[in-house]
Phi, psi and omega in degrees: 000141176297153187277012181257331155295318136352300173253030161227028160264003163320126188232161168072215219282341146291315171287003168292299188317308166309289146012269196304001193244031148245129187189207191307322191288359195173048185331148176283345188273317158309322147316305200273335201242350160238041196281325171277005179268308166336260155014316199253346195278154172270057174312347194250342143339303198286108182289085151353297172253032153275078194295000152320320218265015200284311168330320177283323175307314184318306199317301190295326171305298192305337193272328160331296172305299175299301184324323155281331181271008193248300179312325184281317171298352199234027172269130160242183160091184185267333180274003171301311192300294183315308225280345171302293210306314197287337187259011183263330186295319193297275195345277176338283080078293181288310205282345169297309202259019135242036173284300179297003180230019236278006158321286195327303192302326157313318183315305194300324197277288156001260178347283205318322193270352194262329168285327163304332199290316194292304194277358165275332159299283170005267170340309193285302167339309169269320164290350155217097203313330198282327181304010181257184185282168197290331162335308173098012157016263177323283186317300174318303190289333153324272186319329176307272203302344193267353168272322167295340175286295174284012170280271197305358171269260182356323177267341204255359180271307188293338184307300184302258183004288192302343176278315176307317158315313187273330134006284196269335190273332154304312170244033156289288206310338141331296193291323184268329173265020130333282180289304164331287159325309156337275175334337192263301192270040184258300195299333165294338196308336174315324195260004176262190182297164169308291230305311184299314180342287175318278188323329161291305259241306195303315189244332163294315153314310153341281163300319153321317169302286186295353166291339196262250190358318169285289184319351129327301161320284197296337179278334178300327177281337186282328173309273211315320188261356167290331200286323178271328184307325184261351152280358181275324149346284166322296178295314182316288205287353166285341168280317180294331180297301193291331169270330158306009149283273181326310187266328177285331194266307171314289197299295196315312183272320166312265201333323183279328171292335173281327171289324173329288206284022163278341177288005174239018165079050138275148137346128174315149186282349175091157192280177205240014186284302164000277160327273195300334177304326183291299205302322187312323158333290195279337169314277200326309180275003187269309195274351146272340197275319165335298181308310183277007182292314193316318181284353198258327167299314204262006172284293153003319158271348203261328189194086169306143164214119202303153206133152164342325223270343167310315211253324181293311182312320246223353159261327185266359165274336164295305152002244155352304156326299165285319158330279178293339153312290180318319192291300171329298175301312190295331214238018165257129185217142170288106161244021158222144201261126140351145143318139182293307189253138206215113196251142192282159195062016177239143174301176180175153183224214187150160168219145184262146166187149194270106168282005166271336212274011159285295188328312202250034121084042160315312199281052139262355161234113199278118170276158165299286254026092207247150186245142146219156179208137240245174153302156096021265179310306185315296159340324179255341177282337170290337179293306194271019163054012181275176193279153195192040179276125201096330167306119195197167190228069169133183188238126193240107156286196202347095218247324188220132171252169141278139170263159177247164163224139192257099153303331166300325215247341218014070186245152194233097188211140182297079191246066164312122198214029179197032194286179192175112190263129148301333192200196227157100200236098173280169177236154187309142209247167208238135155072215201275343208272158184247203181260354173266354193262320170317096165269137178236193185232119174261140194245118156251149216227156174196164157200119155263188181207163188201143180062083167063010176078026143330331207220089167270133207228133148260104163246183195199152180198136190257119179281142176306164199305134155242163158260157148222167193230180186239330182226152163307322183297348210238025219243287155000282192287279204316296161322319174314294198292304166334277181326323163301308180321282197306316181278005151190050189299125143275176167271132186072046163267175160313111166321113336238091173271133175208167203291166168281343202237148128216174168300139171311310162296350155291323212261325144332280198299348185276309169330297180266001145322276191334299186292310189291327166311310184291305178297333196055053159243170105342313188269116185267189166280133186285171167295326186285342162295297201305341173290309213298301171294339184274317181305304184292338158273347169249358183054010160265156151341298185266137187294004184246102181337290175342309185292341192241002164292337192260333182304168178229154167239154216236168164289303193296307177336294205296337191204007179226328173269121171316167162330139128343108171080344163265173133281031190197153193285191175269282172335343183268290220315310208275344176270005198277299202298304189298357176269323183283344106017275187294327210278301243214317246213349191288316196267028162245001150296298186293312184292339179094021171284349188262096146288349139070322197258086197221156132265192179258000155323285206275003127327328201272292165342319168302300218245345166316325214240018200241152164278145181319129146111043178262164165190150195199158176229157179215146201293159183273123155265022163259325195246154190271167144074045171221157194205140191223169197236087168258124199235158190230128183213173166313128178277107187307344174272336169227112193329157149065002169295193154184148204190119162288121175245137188245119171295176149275146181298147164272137186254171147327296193320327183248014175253016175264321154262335144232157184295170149299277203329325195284318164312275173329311152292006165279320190289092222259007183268003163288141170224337188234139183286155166258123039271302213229355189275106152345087183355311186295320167308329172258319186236353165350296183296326162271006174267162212263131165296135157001152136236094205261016193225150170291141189256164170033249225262004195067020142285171200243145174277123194257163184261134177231129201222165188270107205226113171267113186302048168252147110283106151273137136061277301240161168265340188268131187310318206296021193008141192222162171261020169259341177242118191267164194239097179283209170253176194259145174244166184264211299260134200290358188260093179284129185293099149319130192214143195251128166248130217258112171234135200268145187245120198282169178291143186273000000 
């Protein structure tokens, strides 16, 4: 079902919600008369904070526009006639106000469908409970709300209480100036005759006496209610303190773990309007009961009355006080990160945002924003709060933002979008670690004030771990140490202490995070890939999972000692397959033509037991990033023999001058993929057509095929000008060579 019939089977304070997020910047009748055009556009395609990407954002205004003016023209009839003029105004209307920007209109729209998206899940969740996700979500975002529900009985029960106080406490204070008035003209009586004094003198002590008793009374009562007001005080900001736990140290630190792990090719971490709908909340109620602290200190000073209750005010204004510090501080966040690995002399961007700061109205004195970035040790001395002021280890050009605020969207955010580390100040490195091993920070820093300059906030935020390098070549290793960070880092450690060790099946799952992100497949690593990889990090043998749940790998395994017998680490070996993997290779990963994760034992093993002219691929383990063709044929020096053959492997380099499909097909003694498929079935469709016409001027465009220094054999009959009749190489790992065969023109 469309997500716009949907949302309007909404009902109560969701459908309010659906409601606000239309108004002038984004009319409803545009929603309702282009709901399947909406709908149908690719919006999330588009990098907000990629000004490459503003042409395509133009592409949507426009197309926006002819849609409504195509719409507007095919109104007929007399309620036709109104309804043409009005979608012809929006049409204006929209290309004035985001022809200079039309990133923005993507935002707003973006926004509109991801809050619709949200209250119709919603929706569906709460009516029918078992359908939601196994996670138990729903149920978390239920106990939020259903605490904010009793947050808002609570505040609007002390709200009533503070009106009542102030009430009964105007006319105690009447009431005492009153007893005063008495006193004066108790005090005038001197100057008339006796006879009248007494009489008079008689019936104003009377009412004084009972004036006074009663303001005796009324001051016990007014204690007394200063007195529940500020413990009913107490339980408020104690549910508030406990629900900013649940959304800041709970929701707030999942979502930054999940974004940690999207840099290792985890799931998106998800929008953050969720997020901010709770915090503006707890802003709003934090900051009323603040308000009512204030009013019950100034009834209070308006009418001393001596008791506990002074000393209770001057703890729940700390309280409180501290609360909205906490919120404040907790919630300026990276909501897009730096480059992990981070190259000097290159651009780069981020982003910041205050999730408070429409609420509590930040942006009307818009603050600054300075990004720099520190050391490691700089880092842990700001956490332990030591002075560190000005410090940093290097120079980040543009450097400093203004936050903006998106009234559509109501964000209040930072988009450093052309930053560029200029320098780089390393510090002496401890031991075997290297300069790829070296983590830093970018510290983005701001300062405001809220409610009239009541409140000033310095805040602060640490961008997850960079490396940064110099050369391309340091790009490798520098990944390496990230993916370890990112995968297994705790929460609320030491800058950035993460173990030396873990378990292998921890190191699996980071792993096959990486690859499947990188590869852009579904098809991760099978268990018989991660056995394959476990052989190759323990230099053992065995073929049994099992055996390999309980070991731990060391960083130094993982990325600093080479291989046995090699020159390269394990982490090179495996990040050499995912780039030739990402470049040449992703979609015969995704069809299951690659097995990849082989030695040549079991290559051999595999393919023996196949008819000649079998073949199968698998990665080199001498060389990174190669990948080879082991085929099983006649051994040509001995009659009735059969032997397994290995090409040299092929790199990028050489899927750059011809495809693999393209190869495989030169090559004619392949003949079936392993177990059983027939070649053409597999790579046919990827391969590059002939070229049989002469170009331009009547040259003929030479060709380049793939030729093996072999005489195999062969069961296919056919003859190709593709198979040469080579020398015997003594070794079954066969040499390759691209031979340029020229083809006449027909």
């Amino acid at each position: 079902m469309a997500l716009w019939i949907q949302a309007q089977q909404l009902q109560g304070d969701a459908l309010h919600q659906m409601q606000s997020l239309y108004g002038q910047h984004f009319p409803i009748e545009v929603r309702h008369y282009l709901s399947q055009w909406l709908e149908a556009q690719l919006w999330d395609a588009i990098d907000l904070e990629n000004q490459q990407d503003e042409f395509k954002a133009k592409r949507l205004l426009d197309g926006l526009i002819q849609e409504l003016q195509r719409k507007a023209e095919h109104q007929m009839g007399e309620d036709g006639f109104l309804l043409k003029i009005k979608l012809g105004h929006y049409a204006t209307q929209l290309k004035s106000s985001y022809d200079p920007c039309p990133l923005e209109l993507v935002r707003c729209v973006k926004h509109i469908l991801y809050t619709e998206q949200r209250l119709v899940q919603e929706a569906s969740n709460a009516s029918s409970p078992g359908s939601g996700p196994v996670d138990g979500t729903p149920q978390r975002y239920q106990q939020i709300n259903q605490t904010f529900e009793e947050l808002r009985v609570m505040t609007q029960d002390t709200e009533n209480d503070l009106r009542k106080l102030q009430h009964s406490q105007e006319y105690f204070i009447i009431q005492y100036q009153e007893s005063l008035r008495i006193q004066a003209q108790l005090s005038s009586l001197a100057s008339i005759p006796p006879a009248e004094r007494v009489q008079r003198e008689s019936g104003l002590q009377s009412r004084k006496s009972t004036l006074e008793a009663w303001l005796t009374r009324e001051a016990n009562t007014l204690q007394k209610y200063r007195q529940e007001l500020a413990e009913k005080h107490q339980r408020t900001l104690a549910l508030l303190r406990k629900q900013q736990t649940v959304i800041v140290d709970d929701e707030l630190i999942q979502w930054k773990r999940r974004q940690q792990l999207t840099g290792n090719g985890g799931p998106s971490e998800g929008g953050l309007d969720i997020l901010q709908a709770w915090c503006e909340k707890l802003a709003d109620m934090i900051w009323q009961n603040r308000q009512q602290i204030r009013r019950v200190e100034h009834l209070t000073q308006q009418l001393p009355i001596p008791g506990p209750t002074e000393e209770l005010l001057t703890d729940l204004n700390a309280t409180v006080t501290d609360i909205i510090s906490a919120l404040v501080t907790s919630t300026f966040i990276i909501e897009k990160q730096p480059p992990q690995v981070l190259k000097t002399q290159t651009k780069f961007s981020a982003t910041v945002r205050l999730l408070v700061g429409g609420k509590l109205n930040v942006h009307m004195n818009p603050p600054q924003v300075k990004a720099t970035i520190i050391s490691e040790q700089q880092a842990k001395a700001l956490l332990k709060n030591e002075n560190t002021r000005n410090d940093s280890s290097g120079e980040i050009l543009n450097n400093n933002c203004v936050m903006e605020y998106h009234q559509t969207t109501g964000t209040l955010s930072a988009h450093f979008r052309t930053m560029s580390l200029k320098r780089i100040k390393r510090s002496d490195r401890r031991g075997a670690e290297s300069v790829t091993e070296e983590k830093f920070t970018v510290l983005f820093e701001s300062q405001f004030s809220v409610g009239g300059n009541e409140l000033v906030f310095h805040v602060k935020t640490l961008s997850l771990p960079v490396v940064v390098i110099v050369h391309g070549s340091q790009d490798n290793n520098a990944t390496a140490t990230v993916l370890w960070d990112n995968a297994f880092s705790e929460t609320g450690r030491v800058p950035f202490v993460v173990p030396d060790k873990v378990l292998w099946p921890q190191l699996c799952e980071a792993l096959n995070m990486k690859y499947k992100s990188e590869v852009q497949s579904d098809r991760g690593l099978s268990e018989d890939n991660l056995v394959f990889l476990a052989q190759k990090a323990f230099s053992s043998s065995s073929n049994n999972t099992e055996d390999y749940c309980n070991m731990t790998i060391t960083w130094s395994q993982f990325n600093r000692e080479s291989l046995p017998g090699r020159n390269f680490t394990f982490w090179q070996w495996f990040d050499g397959v995912i780039e030739l993997m990402k470049k040449h290779l992703k979609s015969h990963w995704n069809d299951g033509a690659i097995l990849g994760f082989l030695n040549k034992q079991q290559a051999l093993d595999m393919l023996m037991s196949k008819p000649n002219g079998t073949f199968l691929l698998r990665f080199s383990d001498s060389e990174i990033g190669g990948i080879t063709i082991a085929w099983v044929a006649e051994n040509p020096n001995k009659a009735g023999e059969r032997m397994v053959w290995n090409l040299m492997p092929f790199t990028t380099k050489d899927f750059s001058i011809r495809s693999l499909a393209d190869r495989i097909s030169d090559l004619n003694h392949l003949l079936f993929l392993y177990p059983n498929q027939p070649k053409e079935e597999v790579f046919s469709r990827y391969c590059t057509p002939p070229n049989s016409k002469a170009v331009g001027d009547g040259y003929v465009k030479p060709e380049i095929k793939q030729v093996v220094k072999v005489e195999f054999s062969s069961p296919n009959p056919e003859p190709s000008p593709g198979n040469s009749f080579m020398e015997h190489a003594a070794s079954p790992t066969v040499n390759q060579h691209n031979n340029f065969t020229i083809y006449p023109s027909m």
